[in-house]
Structure formats: C-alpha cells, structure tokens
DRENZASE-613132 format. One record per atom (N, C-alpha, C): residue number from 1; residue in one letter; atom name; x, y, z. Coordinates in steps of 0.02 Angstrom, whole numbers, padded with zeros to 5 digits, always signed. Example, Ala and Ser with C-alpha at 12.3 -4.5 7.8 and 13.67 -1.06 7.14 Angstrom:
% DRENZASE-613132
> 1 A N +00660 -00284 +00390
> 1 A CA +00615 -00225 +00390
> 1 A C +00660 -00165 +00390
> 2 S N +00642 -00112 +00354
> 2 S CA +00684 -00053 +00357
> 2 S C +00645 +00002 +00394
% end
This chain:
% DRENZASE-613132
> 1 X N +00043 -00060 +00000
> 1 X CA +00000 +00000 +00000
> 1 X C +00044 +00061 +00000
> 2 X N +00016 +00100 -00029
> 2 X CA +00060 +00148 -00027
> 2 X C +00050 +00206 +00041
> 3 X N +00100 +00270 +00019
> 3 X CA +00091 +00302 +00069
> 3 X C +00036 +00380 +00074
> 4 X N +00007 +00378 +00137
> 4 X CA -00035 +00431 +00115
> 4 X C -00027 +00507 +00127
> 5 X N -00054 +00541 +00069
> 5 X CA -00006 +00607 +00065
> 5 X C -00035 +00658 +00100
> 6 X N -00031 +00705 +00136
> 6 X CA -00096 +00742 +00150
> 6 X C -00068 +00832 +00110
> 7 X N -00124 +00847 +00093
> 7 X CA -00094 +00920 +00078
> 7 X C -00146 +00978 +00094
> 8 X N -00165 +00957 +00150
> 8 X CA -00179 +01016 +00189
> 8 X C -00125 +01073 +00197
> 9 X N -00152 +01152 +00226
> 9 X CA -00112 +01216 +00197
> 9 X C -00090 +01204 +00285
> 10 X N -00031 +01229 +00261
> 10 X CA +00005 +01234 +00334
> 10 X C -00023 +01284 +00389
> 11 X N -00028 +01275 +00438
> 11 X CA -00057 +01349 +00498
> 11 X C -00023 +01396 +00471
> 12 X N -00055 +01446 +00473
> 12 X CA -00020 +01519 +00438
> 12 X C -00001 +01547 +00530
> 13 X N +00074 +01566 +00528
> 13 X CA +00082 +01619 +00580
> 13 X C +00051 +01666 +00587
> 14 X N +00040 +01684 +00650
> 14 X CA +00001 +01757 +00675
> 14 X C +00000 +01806 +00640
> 15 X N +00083 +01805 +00637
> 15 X CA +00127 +01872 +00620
> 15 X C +00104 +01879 +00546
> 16 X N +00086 +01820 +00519
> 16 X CA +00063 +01848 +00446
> 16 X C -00010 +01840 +00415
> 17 X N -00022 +01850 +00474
> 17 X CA -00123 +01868 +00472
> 17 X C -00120 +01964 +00476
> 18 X N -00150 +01976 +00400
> 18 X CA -00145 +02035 +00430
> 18 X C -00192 +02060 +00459
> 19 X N -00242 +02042 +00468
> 19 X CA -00309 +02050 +00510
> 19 X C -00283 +02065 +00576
> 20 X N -00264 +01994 +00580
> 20 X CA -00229 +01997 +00659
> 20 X C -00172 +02059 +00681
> 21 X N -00145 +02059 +00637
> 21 X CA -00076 +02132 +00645
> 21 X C -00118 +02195 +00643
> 22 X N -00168 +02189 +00608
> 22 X CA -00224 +02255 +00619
> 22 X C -00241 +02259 +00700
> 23 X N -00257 +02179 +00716
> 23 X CA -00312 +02194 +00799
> 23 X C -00250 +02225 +00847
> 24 X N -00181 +02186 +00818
> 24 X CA -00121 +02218 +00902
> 24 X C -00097 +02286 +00861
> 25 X N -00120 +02294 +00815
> 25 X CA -00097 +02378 +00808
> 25 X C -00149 +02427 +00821
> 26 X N -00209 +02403 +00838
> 26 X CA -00277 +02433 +00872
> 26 X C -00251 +02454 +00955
> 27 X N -00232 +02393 +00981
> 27 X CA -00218 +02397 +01047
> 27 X C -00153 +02426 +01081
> 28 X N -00112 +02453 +01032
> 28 X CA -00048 +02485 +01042
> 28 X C -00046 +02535 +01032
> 29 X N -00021 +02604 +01104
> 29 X CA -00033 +02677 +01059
> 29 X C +00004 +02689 +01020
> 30 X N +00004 +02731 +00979
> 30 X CA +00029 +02765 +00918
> 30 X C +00096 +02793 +00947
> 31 X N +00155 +02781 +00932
> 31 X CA +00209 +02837 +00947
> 31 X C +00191 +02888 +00925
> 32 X N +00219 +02935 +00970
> 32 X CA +00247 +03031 +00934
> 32 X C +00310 +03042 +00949
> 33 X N +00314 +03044 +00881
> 33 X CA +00411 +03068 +00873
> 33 X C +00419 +03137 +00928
> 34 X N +00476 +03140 +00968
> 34 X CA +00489 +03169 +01006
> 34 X C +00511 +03230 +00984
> 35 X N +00489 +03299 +00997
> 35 X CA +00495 +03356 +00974
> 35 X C +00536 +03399 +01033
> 36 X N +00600 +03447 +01005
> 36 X CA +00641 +03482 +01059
> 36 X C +00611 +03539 +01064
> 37 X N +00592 +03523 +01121
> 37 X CA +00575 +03622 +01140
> 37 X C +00615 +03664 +01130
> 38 X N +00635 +03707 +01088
> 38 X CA +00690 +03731 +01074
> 38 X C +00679 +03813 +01114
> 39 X N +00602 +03828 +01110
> 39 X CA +00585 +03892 +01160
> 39 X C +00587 +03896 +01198
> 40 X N +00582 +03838 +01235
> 40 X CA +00611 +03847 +01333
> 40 X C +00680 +03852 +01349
> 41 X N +00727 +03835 +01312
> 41 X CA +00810 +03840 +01293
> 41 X C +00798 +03921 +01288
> 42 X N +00785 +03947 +01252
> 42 X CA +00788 +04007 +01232
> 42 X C +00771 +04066 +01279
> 43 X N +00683 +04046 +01332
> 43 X CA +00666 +04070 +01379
> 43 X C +00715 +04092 +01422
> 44 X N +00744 +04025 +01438
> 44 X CA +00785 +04006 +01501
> 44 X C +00851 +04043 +01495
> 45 X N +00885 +04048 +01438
> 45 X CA +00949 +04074 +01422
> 45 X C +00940 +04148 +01425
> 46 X N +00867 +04193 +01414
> 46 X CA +00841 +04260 +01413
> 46 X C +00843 +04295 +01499
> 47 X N +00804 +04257 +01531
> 47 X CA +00799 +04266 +01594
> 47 X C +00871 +04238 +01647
> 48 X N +00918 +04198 +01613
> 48 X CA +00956 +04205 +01640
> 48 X C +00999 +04264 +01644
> 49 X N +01033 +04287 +01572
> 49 X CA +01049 +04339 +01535
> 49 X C +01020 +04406 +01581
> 50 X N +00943 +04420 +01586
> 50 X CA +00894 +04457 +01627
> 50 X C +00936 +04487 +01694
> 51 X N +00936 +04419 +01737
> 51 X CA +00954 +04416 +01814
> 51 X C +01028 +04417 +01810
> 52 X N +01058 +04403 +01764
> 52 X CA +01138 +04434 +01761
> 52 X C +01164 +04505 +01756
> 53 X N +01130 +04516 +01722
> 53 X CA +01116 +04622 +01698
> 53 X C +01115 +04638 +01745
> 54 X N +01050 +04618 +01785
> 54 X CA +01020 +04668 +01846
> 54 X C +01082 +04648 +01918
> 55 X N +01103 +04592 +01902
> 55 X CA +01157 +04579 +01972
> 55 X C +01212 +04648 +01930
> 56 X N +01238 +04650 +01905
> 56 X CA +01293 +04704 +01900
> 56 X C +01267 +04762 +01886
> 57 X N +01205 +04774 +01861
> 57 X CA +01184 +04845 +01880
> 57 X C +01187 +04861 +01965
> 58 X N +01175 +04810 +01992
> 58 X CA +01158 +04842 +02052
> 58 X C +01228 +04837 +02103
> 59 X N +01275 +04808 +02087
> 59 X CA +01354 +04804 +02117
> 59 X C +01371 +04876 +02084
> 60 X N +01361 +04892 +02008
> 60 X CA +01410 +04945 +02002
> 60 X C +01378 +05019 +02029
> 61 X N +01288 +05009 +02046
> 61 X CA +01272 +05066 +02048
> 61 X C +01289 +05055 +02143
> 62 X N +01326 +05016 +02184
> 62 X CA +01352 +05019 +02217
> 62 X C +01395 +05057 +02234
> 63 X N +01436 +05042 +02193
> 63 X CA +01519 +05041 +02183
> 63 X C +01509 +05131 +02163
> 64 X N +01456 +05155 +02140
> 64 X CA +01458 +05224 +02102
> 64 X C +01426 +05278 +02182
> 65 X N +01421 +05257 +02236
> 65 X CA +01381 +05284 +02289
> 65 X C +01445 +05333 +02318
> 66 X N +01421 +05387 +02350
> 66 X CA +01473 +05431 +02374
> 66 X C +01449 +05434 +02430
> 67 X N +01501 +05471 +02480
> 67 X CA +01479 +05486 +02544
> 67 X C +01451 +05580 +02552
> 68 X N +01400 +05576 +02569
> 68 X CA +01365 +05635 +02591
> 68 X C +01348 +05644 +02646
> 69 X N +01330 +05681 +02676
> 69 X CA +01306 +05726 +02744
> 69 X C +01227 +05755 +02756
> 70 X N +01217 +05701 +02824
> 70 X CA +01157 +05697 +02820
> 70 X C +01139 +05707 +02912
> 71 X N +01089 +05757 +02922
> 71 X CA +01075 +05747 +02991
> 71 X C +01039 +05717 +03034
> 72 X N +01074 +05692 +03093
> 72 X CA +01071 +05643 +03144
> 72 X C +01012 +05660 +03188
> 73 X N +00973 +05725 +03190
> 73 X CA +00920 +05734 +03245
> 73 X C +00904 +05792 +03211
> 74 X N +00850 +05783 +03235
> 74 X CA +00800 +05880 +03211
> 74 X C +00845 +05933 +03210
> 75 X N +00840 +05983 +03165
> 75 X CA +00849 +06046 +03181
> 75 X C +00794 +06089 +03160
> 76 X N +00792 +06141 +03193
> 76 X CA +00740 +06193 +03177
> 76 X C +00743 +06274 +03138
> 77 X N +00697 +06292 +03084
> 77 X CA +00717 +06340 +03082
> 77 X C +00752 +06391 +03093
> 78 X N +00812 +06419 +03081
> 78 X CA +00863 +06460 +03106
> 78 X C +00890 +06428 +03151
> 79 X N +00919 +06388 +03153
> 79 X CA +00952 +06343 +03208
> 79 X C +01034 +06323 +03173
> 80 X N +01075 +06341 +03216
> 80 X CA +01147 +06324 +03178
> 80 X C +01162 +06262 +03162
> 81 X N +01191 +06239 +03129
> 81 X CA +01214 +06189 +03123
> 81 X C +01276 +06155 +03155
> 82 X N +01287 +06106 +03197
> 82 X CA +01355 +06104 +03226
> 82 X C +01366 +06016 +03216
> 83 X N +01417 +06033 +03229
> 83 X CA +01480 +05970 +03218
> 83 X C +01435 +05914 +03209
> 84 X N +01385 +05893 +03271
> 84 X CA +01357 +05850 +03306
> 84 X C +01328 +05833 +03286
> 85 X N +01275 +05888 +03240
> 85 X CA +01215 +05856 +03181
> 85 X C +01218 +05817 +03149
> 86 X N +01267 +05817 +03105
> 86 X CA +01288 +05780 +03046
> 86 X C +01315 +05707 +03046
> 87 X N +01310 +05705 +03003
> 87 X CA +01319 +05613 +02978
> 87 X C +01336 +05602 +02925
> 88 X N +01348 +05561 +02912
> 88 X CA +01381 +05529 +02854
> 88 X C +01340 +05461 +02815
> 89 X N +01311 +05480 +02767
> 89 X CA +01268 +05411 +02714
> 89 X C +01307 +05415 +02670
> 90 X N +01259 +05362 +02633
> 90 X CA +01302 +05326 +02563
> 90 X C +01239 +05365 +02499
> 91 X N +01240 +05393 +02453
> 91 X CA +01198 +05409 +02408
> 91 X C +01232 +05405 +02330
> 92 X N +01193 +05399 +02285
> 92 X CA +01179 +05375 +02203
> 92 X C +01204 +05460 +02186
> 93 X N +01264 +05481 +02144
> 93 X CA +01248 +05542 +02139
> 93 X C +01189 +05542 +02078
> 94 X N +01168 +05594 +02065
> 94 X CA +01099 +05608 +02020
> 94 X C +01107 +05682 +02015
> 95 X N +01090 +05685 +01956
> 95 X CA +01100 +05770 +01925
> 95 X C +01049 +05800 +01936
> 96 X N +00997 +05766 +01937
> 96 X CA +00910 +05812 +01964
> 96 X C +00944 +05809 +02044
> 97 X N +00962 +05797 +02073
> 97 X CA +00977 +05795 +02153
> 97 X C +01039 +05833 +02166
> 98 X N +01051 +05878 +02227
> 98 X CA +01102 +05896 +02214
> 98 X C +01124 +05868 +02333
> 99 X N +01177 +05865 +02317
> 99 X CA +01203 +05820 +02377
> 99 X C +01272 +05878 +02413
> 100 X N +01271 +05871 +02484
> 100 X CA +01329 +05900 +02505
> 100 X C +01366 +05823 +02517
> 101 X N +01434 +05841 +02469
> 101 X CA +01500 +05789 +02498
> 101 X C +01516 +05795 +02572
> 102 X N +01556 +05750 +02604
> 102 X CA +01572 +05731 +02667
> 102 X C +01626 +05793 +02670
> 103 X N +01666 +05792 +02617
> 103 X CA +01726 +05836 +02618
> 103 X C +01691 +05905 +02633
> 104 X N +01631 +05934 +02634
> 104 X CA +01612 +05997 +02635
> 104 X C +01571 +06006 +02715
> 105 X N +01617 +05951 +02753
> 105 X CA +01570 +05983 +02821
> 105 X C +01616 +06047 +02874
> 106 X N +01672 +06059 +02862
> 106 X CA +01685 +06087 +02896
> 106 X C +01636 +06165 +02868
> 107 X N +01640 +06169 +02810
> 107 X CA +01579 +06218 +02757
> 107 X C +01509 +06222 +02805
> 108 X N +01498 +06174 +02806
> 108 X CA +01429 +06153 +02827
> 108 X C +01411 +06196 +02911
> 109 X N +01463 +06152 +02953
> 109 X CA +01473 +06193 +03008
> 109 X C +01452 +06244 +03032
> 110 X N +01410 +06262 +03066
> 110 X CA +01412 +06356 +03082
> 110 X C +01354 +06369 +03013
> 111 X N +01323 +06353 +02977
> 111 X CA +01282 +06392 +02959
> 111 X C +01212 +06384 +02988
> 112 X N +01159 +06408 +02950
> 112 X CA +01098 +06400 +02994
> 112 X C +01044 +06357 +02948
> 113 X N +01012 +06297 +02978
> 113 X CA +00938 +06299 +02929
> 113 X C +00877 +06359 +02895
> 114 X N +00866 +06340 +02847
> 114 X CA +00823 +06394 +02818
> 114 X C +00743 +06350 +02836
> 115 X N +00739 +06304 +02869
> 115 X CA +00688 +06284 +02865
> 115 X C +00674 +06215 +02918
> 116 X N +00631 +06198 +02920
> 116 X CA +00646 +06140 +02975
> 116 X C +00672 +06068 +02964
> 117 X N +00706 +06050 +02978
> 117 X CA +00732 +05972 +02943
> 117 X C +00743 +05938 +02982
> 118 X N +00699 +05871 +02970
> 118 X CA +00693 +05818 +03009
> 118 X C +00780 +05790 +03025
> 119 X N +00758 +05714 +03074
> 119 X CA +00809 +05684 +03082
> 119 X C +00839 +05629 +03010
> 120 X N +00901 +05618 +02991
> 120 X CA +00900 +05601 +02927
> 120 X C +00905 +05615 +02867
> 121 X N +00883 +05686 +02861
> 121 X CA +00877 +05744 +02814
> 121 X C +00942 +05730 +02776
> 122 X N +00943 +05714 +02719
> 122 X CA +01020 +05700 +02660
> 122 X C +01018 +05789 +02650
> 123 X N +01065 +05822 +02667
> 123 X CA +01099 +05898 +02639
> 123 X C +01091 +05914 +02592
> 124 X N +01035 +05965 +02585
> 124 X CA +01081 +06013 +02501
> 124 X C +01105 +06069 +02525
> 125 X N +01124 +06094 +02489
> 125 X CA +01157 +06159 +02463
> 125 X C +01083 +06230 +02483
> 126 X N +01027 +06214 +02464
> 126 X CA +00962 +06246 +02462
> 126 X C +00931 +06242 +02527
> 127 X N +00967 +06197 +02592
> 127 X CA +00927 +06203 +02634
> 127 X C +00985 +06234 +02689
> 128 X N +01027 +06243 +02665
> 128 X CA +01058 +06323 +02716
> 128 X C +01070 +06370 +02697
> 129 X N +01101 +06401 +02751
> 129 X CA +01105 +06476 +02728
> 129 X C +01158 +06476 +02780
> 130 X N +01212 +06558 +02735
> 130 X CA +01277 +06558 +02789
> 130 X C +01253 +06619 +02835
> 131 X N +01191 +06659 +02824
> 131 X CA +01174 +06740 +02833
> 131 X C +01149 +06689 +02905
> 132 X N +01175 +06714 +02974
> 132 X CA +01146 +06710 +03049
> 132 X C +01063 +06741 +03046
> 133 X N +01042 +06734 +03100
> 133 X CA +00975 +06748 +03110
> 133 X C +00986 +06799 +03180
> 134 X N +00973 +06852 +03184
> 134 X CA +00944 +06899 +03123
> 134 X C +00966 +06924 +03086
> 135 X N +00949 +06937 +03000
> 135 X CA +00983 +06943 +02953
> 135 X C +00986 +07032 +02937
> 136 X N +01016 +07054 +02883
> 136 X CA +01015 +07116 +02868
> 136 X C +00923 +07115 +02865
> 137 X N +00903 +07199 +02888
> 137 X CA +00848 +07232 +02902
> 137 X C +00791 +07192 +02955
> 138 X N +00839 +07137 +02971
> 138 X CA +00779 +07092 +03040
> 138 X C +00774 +07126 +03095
> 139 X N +00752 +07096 +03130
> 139 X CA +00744 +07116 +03209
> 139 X C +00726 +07068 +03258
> 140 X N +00751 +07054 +03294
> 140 X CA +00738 +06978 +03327
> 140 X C +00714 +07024 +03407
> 141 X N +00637 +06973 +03400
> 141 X CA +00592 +07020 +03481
> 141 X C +00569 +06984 +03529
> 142 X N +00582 +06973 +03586
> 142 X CA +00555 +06917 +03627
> 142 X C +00488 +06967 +03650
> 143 X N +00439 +06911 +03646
> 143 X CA +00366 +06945 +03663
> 143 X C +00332 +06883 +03721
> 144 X N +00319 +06925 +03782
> 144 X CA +00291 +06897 +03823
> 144 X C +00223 +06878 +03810
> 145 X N +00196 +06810 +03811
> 145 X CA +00128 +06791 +03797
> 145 X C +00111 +06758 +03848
> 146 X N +00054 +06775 +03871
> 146 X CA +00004 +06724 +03924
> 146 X C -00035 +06690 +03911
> 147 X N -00040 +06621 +03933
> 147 X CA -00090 +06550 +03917
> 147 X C -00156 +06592 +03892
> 148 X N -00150 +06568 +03852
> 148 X CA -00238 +06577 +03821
> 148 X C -00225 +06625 +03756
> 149 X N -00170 +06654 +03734
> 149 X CA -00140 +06693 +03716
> 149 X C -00096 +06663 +03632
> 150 X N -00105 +06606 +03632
> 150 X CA -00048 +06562 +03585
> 150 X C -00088 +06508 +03577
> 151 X N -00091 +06466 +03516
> 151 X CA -00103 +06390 +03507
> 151 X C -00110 +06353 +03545
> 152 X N -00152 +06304 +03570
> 152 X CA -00147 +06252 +03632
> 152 X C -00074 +06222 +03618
> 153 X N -00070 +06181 +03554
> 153 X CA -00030 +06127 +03546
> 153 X C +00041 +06176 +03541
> 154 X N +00070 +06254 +03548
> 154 X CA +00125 +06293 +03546
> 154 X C +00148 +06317 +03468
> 155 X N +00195 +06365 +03485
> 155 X CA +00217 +06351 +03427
> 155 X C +00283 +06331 +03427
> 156 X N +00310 +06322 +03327
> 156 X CA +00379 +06288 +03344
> 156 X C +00399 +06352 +03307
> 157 X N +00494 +06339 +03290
> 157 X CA +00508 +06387 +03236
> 157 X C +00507 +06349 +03167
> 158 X N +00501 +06421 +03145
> 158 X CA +00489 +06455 +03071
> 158 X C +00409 +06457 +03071
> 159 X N +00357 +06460 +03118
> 159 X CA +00291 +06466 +03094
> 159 X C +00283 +06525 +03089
> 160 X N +00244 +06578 +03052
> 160 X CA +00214 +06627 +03052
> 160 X C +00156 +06656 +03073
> 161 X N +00147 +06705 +03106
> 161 X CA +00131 +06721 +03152
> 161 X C +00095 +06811 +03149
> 162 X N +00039 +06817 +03155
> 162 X CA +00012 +06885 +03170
> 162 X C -00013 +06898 +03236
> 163 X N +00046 +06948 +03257
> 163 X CA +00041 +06962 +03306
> 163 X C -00007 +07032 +03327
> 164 X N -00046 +07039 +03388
> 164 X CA -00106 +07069 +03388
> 164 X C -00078 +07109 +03467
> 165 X N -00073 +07154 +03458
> 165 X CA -00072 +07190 +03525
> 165 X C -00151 +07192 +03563
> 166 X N -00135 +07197 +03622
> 166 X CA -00227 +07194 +03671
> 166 X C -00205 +07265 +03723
> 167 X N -00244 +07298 +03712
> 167 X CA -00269 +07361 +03765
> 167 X C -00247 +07317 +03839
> 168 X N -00235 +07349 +03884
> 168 X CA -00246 +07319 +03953
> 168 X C -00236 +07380 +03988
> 169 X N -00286 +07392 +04048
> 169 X CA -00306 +07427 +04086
> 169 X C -00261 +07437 +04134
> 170 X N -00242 +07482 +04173
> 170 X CA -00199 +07485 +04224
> 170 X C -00218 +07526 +04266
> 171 X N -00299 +07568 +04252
> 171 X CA -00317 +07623 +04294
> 171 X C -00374 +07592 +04336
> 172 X N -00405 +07650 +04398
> 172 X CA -00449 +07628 +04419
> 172 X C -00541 +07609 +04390
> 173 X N -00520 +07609 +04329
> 173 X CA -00598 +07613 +04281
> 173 X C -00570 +07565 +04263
> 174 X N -00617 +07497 +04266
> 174 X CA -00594 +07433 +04227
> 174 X C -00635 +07434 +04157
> 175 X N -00673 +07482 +04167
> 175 X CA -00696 +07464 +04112
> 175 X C -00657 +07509 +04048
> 176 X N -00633 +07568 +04053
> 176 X CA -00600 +07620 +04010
> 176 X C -00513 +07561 +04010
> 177 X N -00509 +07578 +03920
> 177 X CA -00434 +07542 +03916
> 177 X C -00396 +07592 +03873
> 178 X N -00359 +07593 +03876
> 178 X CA -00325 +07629 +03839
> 178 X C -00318 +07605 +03762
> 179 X N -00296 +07647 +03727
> 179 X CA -00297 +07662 +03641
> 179 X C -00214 +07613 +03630
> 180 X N -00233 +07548 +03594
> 180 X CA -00171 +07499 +03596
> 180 X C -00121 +07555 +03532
> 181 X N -00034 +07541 +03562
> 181 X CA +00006 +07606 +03540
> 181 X C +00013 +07562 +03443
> 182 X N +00004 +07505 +03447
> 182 X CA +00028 +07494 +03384
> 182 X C -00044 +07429 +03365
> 183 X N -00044 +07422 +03298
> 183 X CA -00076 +07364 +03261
> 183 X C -00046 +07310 +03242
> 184 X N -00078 +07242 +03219
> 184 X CA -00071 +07195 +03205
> 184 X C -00008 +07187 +03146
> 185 X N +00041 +07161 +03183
> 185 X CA +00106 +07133 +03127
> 185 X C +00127 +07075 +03081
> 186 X N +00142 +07053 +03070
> 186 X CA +00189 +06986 +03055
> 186 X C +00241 +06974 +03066
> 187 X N +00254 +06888 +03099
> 187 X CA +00314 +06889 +03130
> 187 X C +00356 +06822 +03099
> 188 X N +00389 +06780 +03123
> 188 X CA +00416 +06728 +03108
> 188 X C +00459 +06702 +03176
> 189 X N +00420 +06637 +03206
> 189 X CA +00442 +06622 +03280
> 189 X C +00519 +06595 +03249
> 190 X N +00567 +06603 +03307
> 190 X CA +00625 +06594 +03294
> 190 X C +00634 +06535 +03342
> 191 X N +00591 +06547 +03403
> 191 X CA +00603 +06496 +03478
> 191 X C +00551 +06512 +03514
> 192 X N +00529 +06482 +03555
> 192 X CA +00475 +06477 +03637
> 192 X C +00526 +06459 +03701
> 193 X N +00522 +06507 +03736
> 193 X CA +00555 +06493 +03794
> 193 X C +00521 +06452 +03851
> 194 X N +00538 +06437 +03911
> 194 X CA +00507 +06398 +03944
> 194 X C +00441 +06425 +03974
> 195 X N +00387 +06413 +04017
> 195 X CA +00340 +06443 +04041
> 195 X C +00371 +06472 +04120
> 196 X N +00340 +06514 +04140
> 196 X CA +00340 +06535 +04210
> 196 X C +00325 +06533 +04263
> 197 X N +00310 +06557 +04312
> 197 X CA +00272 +06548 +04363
> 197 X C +00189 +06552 +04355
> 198 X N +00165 +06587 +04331
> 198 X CA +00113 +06598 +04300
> 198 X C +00093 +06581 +04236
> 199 X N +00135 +06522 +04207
> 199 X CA +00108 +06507 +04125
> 199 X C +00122 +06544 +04070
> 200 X N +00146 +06605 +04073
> 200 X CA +00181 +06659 +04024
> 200 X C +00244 +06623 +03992
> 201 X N +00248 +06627 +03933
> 201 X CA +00311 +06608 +03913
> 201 X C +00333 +06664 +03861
> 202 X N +00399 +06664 +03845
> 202 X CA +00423 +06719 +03813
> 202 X C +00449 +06692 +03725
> 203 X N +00395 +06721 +03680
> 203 X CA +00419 +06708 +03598
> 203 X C +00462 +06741 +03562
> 204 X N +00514 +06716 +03566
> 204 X CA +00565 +06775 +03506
> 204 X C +00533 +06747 +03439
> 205 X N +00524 +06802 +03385
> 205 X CA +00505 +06831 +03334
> 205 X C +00559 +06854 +03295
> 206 X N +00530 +06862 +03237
> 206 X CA +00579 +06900 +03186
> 206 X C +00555 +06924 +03140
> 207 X N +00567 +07000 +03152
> 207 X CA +00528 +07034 +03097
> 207 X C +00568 +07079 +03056
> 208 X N +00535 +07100 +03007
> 208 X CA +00564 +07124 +02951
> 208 X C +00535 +07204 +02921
> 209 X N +00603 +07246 +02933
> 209 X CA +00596 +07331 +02927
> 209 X C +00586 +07360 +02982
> 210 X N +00598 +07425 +02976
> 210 X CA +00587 +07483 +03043
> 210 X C +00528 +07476 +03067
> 211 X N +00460 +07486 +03023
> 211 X CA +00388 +07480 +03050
> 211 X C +00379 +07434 +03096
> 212 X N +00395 +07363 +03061
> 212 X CA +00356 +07300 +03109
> 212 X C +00412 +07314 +03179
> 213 X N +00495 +07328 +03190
> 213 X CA +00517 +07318 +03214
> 213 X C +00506 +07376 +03280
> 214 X N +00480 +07438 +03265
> 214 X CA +00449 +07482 +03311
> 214 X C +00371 +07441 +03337
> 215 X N +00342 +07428 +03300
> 215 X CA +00265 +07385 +03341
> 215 X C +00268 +07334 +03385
> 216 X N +00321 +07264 +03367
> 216 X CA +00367 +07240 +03398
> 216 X C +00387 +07253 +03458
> 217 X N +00411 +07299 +03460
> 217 X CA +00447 +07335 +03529
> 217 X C +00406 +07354 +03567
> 218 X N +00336 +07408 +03521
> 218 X CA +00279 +07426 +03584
> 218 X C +00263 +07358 +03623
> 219 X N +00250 +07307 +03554
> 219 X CA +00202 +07257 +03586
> 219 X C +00230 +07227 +03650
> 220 X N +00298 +07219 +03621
> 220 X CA +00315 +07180 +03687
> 220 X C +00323 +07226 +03794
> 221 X N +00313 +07274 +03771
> 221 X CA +00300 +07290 +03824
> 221 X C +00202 +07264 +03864
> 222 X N +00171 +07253 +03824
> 222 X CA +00115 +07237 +03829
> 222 X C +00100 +07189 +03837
> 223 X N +00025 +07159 +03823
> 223 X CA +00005 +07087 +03797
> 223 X C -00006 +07087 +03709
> 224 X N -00017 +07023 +03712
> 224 X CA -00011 +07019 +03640
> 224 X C -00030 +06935 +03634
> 225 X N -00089 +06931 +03565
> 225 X CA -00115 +06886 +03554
> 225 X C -00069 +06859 +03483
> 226 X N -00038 +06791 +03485
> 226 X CA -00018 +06768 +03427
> 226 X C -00090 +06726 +03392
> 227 X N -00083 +06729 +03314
> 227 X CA -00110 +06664 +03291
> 227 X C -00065 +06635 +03222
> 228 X N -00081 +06600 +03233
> 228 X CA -00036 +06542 +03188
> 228 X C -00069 +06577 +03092
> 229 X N -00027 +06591 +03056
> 229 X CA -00067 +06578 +02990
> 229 X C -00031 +06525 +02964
> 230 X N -00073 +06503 +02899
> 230 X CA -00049 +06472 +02868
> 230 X C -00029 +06481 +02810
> 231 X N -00007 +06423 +02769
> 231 X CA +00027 +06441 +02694
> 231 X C -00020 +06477 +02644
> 232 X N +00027 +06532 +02611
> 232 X CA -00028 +06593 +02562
> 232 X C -00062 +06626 +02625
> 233 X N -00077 +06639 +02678
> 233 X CA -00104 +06694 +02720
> 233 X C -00088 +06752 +02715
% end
C-alpha cells in the first residue's frame, strides 16, 4: 500500500495574518516622534541673561555711591548747624539731586537751617544759609505771651505768626482801656522759651523793617495775642 499524502495548507503564523496585525496595532498607542522644545532653551537662556544684567547693575550702581552729609536729629528753623548734627550716608549721585560731599562739612558747620529738617535729612546746598538769624533789616523780639494767648498745641520755629497787641487797663476804671500804641504785625517764631510761674512764656520773633520792628517793641511791652497763619495767608 502505498503512502498517504496529506496536503492540507500549513497553519499560517500570527505574524502573517494581517487581520490579526491590524487587531495588536488597534491595541498599541501610536508613537509621537519626540519634538525639542527649542523655546524653553531660549526662555531660560533670556531670563538668565535678565538676572545677570540686573546683578551688576546693582554692584556697580554700588560701587558708584558717594559719601554725603546727612543729619542725625532735628533741627529747627534758624538753628545752627554744629559738628554733632551731621552724619555721614552713602547716596547715588543724580544730576536732578544735588548732595553736600562729606569733604564739605567743615563748610557746613556754623551755618543755619532755612527751614525745619527732620532727623535724617540728606543735605543740600538749598537748605542752608551762611546769613545768621537775624539777618540784614531783621529784628529779633522776645514777646511775652500768656496761656490763652498762643495755640494750645504751641508754637515751633519758622511758623508765622500775626501778632495782635490787646489794650490792658492799668487804671482805676476797669472798664476804660487805653488806645493799643501799635496794630497787628507779622512775625516769624525763631524759639518759645520755657513757661513761668504763672504760665507766660516768652516768643522770640523775627521781623522784618523799621515799622514791624517799632510795633514789635511797643508790643512787647504789653500783651499780645499770637495766631498761627498758614501757607498763602
């Protein structure tokens, strides 16, 4: 007998079903080719660049600081300036700003504020003056005032001030006063002295020309009402 042949088709591999290579390429995600951010490189290299600038801007605008003169506690209107005031900071020079150098304090020394300046105050050039107080055509007047007579809260210097002479009686008619010798002036407090036994304290003033400086003089033999004005009065 012979032998028997069979010719059935061989099993086809998986791998070459393409049906089947369809179903595991269903179930596999899709690669994505990997893309370089090349703008965050760029970001990053900007803002580094950024924060490098600003570090040596701010060392050299260091390095560019001078020493100036600056005061250590209040001074007051017309008030000298001495040794003691002053201090020494570090400042940016600046051309809109104008600064006294350290080298210019013996300069500084001995002159007077034109105005009141806190503690701290960096120096110019614009806020002294070498002219003492009282200046050509002044008159410097201490005027006795009694409580009730001045500001509750006082005054300081450099405020301005209209000063008001008051009649006061000295005869036996309280009610008849006499004809006050002068009128209402303008002054500029220089200082307040301490109070008295009676609450009176004594205001030096500073006034300006023969007129105010004769009314001045009456007043202070008298009483006399200050009031405070203010700026543009």
């Amino acid at each position: 007998m012979g032998t028997a042949l069979s010719f059935s088709r061989p099993p086809r591999a998986h791998g070459s079903d393409p049906a089947f290579a369809e179903q595991l390429g269903d179930d596999e995600p899709p690669r994505v080719p990997r893309r370089r951010r090349w703008w965050l490189l760029g970001v990053a290299v900007v803002l580094a660049a950024v924060v490098a600038f600003g570090n040596y801007a701010l060392i050299a605008g260091q390095d560019d600081r001078v020493d100036v003169l600056a005061l250590t506690r209040e001074v007051s209107w017309g008030q000298t300036i001495g040794e003691g005031d002053l201090g020494v900071v570090k400042a940016v020079p600046d051309q809109s700003l104008a600064f006294i150098p350290v080298g210019d304090k013996a300069r500084v020394v001995g002159q007077v504020a034109r105005s009141l300046l806190s503690a701290g105050t960096v120096l110019a050039p614009g806020q002294l003056s070498g002219q003492p107080i009282p200046g050509p055509g002044e008159r410097l007047v201490g005027l006795p005032v009694r409580p009730g007579h001045l500001p509750a809260r006082g005054l300081s210097a450099g405020d301005l001030v209209q000063v008001t002479p008051i009649a006061v009686s000295n005869g036996p008619d309280v009610g008849q006063s006499p004809a006050s010798t002068s009128g209402p002036f303008r002054a500029r407090v220089l200082g307040v002295g301490p109070p008295d036994s009676t609450g009176a304290v004594t205001v030096d003033v500073v006034v300006v020309g023969a007129d105010a400086a004769h009314a001045a003089t009456s007043a202070s033999a008298g009483q006399v009402v200050l009031v405070q004005l203010g700026p543009g009065a």
